[in-house]
N, C-alpha and C positions, 0 to 999 in steps of 0.2 A: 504494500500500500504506500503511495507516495503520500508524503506530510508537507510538501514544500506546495507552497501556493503562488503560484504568480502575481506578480503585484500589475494592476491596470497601470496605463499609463497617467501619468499628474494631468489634470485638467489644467491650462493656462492661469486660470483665476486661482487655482490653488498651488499653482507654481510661484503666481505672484505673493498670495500669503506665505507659504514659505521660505522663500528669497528675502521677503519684508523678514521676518520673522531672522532669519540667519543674519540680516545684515544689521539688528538689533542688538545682537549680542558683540559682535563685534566688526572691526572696520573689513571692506572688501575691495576689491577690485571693481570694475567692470568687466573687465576678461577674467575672472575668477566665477563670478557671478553666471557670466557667460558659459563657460564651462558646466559647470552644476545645473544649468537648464537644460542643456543639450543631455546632459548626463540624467535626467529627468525624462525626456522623449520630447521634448516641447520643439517644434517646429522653428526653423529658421526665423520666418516674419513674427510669431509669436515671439518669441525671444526678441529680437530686439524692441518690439513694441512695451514687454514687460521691463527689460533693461531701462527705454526712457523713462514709464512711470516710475522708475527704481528713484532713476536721477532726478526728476523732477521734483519728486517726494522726497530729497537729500537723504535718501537710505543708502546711495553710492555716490561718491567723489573724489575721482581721479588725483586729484590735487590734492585733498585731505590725504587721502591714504597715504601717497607719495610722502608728503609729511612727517606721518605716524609712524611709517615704515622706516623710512631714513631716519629719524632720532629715536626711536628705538634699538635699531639693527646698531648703531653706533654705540650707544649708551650703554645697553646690555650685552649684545653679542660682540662690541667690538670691531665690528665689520669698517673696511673702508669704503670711499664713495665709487670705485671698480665693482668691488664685489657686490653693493648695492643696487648701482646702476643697473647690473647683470640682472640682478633678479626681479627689480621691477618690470625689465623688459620684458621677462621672460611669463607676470605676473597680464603681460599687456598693457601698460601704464604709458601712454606715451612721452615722448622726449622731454618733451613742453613740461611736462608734469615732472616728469622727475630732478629736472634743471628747476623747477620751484621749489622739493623737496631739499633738494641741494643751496636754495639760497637760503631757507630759513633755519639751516644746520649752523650749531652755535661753535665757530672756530674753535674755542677755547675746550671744549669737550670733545670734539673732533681730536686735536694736538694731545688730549689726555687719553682718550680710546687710544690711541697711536704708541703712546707713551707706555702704558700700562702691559701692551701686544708686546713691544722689547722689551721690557721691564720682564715678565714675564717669561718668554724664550733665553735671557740671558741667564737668568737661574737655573734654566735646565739644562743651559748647553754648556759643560765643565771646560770648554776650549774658547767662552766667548772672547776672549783678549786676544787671538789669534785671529788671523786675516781668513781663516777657514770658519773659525766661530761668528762672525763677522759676516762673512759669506750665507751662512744658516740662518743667521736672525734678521738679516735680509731677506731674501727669501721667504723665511715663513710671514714677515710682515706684509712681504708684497703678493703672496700667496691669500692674504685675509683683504686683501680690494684695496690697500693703501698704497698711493702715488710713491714712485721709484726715489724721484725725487726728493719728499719728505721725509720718508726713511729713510735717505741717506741724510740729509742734513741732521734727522732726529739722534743716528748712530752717530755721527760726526759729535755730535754736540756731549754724547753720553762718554765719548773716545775721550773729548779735551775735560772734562771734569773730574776722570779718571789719573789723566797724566799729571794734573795740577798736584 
């Protein structure tokens, strides 16, 4: 005897209460949103007709999210504005949006995410004073979405207060 039921497909109108209802509890995308409709059976035109009222009704915004996403992913995870960038693309967030995310990022917490990522890899890596250990904690800085450039001036800076 099978026990497994198929589930109907979401009605549009009950897609749209559940899309409301998800984007209640926390921030989304629109391509995120987007996904989980289709992933529901809702139809192409239906989907974005639900998407507008999403936006309309500020239950979605691009620009918020972008935001929320970026100063958090720095704040807690550490992440640089590479690795960020990457994943909002990847969230569908366009350019526009994420270069506004990136304007309202507070430099000084930025430079401390950054700070904290060497800070951090220099205690694990028992060769950091070495041009090899150096090499490592590069690397894994630039590996977490932080500009080449920063991390070097950031390890330059940590090299001359060292040798002082």
């Amino acid at each position: 005897m099978n026990t497994f039921r198929r589930r109907q497909p979401l009605t549009p109108e009950a897609a749209l209460h559940r899309a409301e209802a998800l984007c209640a509890k926390a921030e989304h995308s629109r391509g995120e949103i987007r996904k989980k409709l289709q992933g529901w059976g809702i139809q192409p035109a239906e989907t974005e007709r639900i998407l507008d009222r999403l936006e309309a009704d500020r239950f979605i915004d691009d620009e918020r999210y972008a935001r929320v996403f970026t100063r958090s992913k720095v704040v807690f995870n550490r992440w640089g504005r590479r690795k960020i960038a990457f994943a909002l693309w990847q969230k569908g967030v366009s350019k526009a949006n994420i270069q506004s995310g990136f304007e309202q990022l507070d430099e000084d917490e930025y430079a401390a995410a950054l700070a904290a990522v060497i800070a951090s890899k220099r205690r694990m890596t028992p060769d950091a004073d070495t041009y090899e250990g150096r090499t490592k904690i590069f690397r894994h800085a630039v590996s977490r979405g932080f500009e080449s450039d920063l991390v070097a001036a950031e390890l330059r800076k940590k090299t001359d207060r060292s040798d002082s």
